[in-house]
Phi, psi and omega in degrees: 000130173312174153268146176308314169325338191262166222245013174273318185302166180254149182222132179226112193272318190096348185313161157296335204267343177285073145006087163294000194265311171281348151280298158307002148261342151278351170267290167015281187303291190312321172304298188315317177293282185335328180066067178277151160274175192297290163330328158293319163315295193298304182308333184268345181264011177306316206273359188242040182206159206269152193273003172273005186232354202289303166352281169340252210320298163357304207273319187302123163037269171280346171278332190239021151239034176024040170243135192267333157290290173343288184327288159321304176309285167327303215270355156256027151241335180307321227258298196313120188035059169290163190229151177298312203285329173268057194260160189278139165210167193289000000 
C-alpha cells in the first residue's frame, strides 16, 4: 500500500464535491492489486481518510466487525447526496 503521503494514495475528505463512491473505488482497486483480505481492508482504510471522518467511520458496523462489504455497504448510504447544510459531524 503507498503512504498516505503520496500523491498515488487515495484520499477521502468527507467534501460535498467528493463522491464516496469514487474513492471507494479507487482503494478497491489499489487494495486488490495488493491483495488484502476483507479485515485488512477494513484496517487499512482509516488511514486514507481525513481525521473529521474517522469517528463516523469508526463507529459503523462494518468497521468494528472488520467486514469490509458491510462497511462499504453503510458507507455508501451514510454518504449519500451530502449537503452543505447536512455534513456528518461528530
Amino acid at each position: 500500500m503507498p503512504s498516505v503521503q503520496s500523491r498515488l494514495a487515495p484520499h477521502f475528505t468527507g467534501d460535498v464535491d467528493q463522491p464516496i463512491e469514487d474513492f471507494l473505488e479507487e482503494y478497491k482497486e489499489l487494495v486488490n492489486k495488493c491483495g488484502l483480505t476483507s479485515q485488512q481492508k477494513v484496517e487499512t482504510v482509516i488511514q486514507y481518510i481525513d481525521c473529521s471522518q474517522h469517528y463516523v467511520w469508526q463507529n459503523l458496523p462494518g468497521y468494528l466487525a472488520h467486514n469490509w462489504l458491510d462497511l462499504h455497504d453503510k458507507l455508501c448510504n451514510k454518504y449519500v447526496s451530502p449537503t452543505l447544510e447536512c455534513q456528518f459531524l461528530r
